[in-house]
Each structure stands twice: as structure tokens, then as C-alpha cells.
C-alpha positions in Angstrom: 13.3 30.2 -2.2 11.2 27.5 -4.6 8.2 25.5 -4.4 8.0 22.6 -5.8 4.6 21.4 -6.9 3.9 17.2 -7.6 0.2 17.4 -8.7 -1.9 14.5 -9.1 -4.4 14.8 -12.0 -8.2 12.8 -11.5 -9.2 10.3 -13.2 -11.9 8.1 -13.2 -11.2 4.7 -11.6 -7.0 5.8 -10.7 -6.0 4.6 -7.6 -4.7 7.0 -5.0 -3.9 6.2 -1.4 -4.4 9.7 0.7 -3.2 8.1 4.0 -0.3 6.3 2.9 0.9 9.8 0.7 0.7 11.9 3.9 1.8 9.3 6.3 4.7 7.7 5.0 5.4 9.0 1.3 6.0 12.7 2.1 7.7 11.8 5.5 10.3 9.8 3.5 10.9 12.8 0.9 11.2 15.1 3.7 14.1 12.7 4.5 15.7 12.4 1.4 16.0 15.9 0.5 17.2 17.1 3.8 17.9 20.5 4.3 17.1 21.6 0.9 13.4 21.1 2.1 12.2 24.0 4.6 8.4 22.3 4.5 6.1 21.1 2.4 2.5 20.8 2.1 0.4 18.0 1.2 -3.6 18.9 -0.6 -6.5 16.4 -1.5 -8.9 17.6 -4.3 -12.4 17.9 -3.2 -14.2 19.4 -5.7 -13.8 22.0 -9.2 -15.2 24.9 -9.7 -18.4 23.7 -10.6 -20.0 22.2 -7.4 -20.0 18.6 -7.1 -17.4 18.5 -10.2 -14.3 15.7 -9.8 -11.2 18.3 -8.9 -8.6 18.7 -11.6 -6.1 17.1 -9.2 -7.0 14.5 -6.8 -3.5 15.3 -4.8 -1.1 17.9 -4.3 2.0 18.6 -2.4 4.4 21.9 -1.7 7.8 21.6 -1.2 9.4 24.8 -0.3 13.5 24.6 -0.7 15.9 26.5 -0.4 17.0 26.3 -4.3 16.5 24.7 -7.4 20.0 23.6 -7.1 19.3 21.9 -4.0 16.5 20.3 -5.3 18.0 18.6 -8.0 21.0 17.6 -6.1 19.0 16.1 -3.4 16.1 14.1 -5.5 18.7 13.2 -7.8 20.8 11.0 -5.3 17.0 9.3 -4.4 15.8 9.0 -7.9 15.1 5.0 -7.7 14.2 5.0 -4.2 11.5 8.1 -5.0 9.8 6.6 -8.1 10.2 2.9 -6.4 7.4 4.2 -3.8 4.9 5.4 -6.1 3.4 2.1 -6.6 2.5 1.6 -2.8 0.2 5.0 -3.3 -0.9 5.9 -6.8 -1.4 4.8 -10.5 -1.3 8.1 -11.7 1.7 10.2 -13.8 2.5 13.2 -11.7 2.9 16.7 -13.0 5.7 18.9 -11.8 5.9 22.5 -11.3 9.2 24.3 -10.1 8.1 27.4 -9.2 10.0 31.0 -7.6 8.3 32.3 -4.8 7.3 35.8 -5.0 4.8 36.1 -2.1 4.2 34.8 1.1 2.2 35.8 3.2 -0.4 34.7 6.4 -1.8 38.0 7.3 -5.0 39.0 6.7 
């Protein structure tokens, strides 16, 4: 199992449209990469370590797949239609992070 992480770095005055991101963004990737997506996860900066500091990301998501392989195959068929949406919810370069999962865990 991956995770996939598209993080969103702040900066002053970029344009980033939470609501649209959640509502209609991630629900289309979700889409697009099909079973090669178990779930995802979608973060908005708040704050850095320092209180009342801008975050280091204003946005985050998670997709958890079921292979790099998979991945790749799936975004890659979506490519244009992907990057085509990013203008109806940000202004910022992503940063991505392809990652092995080693842990999970929800107990306590």
C-alpha cells in the first residue's frame, strides 16, 4: 500500500478555493483513479508551529492506493483532464510525495 501526498505550500496573496478542492476536485480524482484509490484525505492548514504562524501548507490531500503502479497508470490516462482543473481551485504549484506505508494505526 502507498500514500500519495499533493501538498499545497502558503503564500501570501495565492488563491486557494477549500470548498471547491473537497467538493468537486478530490471527488473527480477519486473517479479517475478508480480502484487504485482505497481513500484519501483532504487537510487545510491552520496554523505552524509557532501560534498564529501562516501553516507551511495551506492544503493537503492523502491518497491511499493500492500501488505505485496503479497510481501512475491511472493518473496517467487523466493527466490533461487532472492539471485542466487546477485553475478552478488554486494558483499554487503542488508538491508531491509518494510515500510506502509502514504504519497504520487508529487505536489508542
Amino acid at each position: 500500500m502507498i500514500e500519495v501526498s499533493v501538498m499545497y505550500p502558503y503564500a501570501a496573496g495565492a488563491r486557494f478555493d477549500h470548498a471547491y478542492y473537497r467538493d468537486r476536485h478530490m471527488p473527480m480524482m477519486k473517479r479517475l483513479l478508480g480502484a487504485a484509490c482505497l481513500y484519501y484525505s483532504v487537510d487545510k492548514g491552520i496554523s505552524g508551529r509557532a501560534p498564529e504562524s501562516a501553516p507551511a501548507y495551506i492544503a493537503k490531500c492523502e491518497f491511499v492506493c493500492t500501488s505505485v503502479e496503479a497510481y501512475r497508470a491511472a493518473s496517467g490516462q487523466h493527466q490533461q483532464e487532472i492539471r485542466g482543473d487546477f485553475a478552478n481551485y488554486t494558483d499554487i504549484q503542488p508538491v508531491l510525495l509518494i510515500s510506502k506505508v509502514v504504519a497504520e494505526r487508529s487505536e489508542v
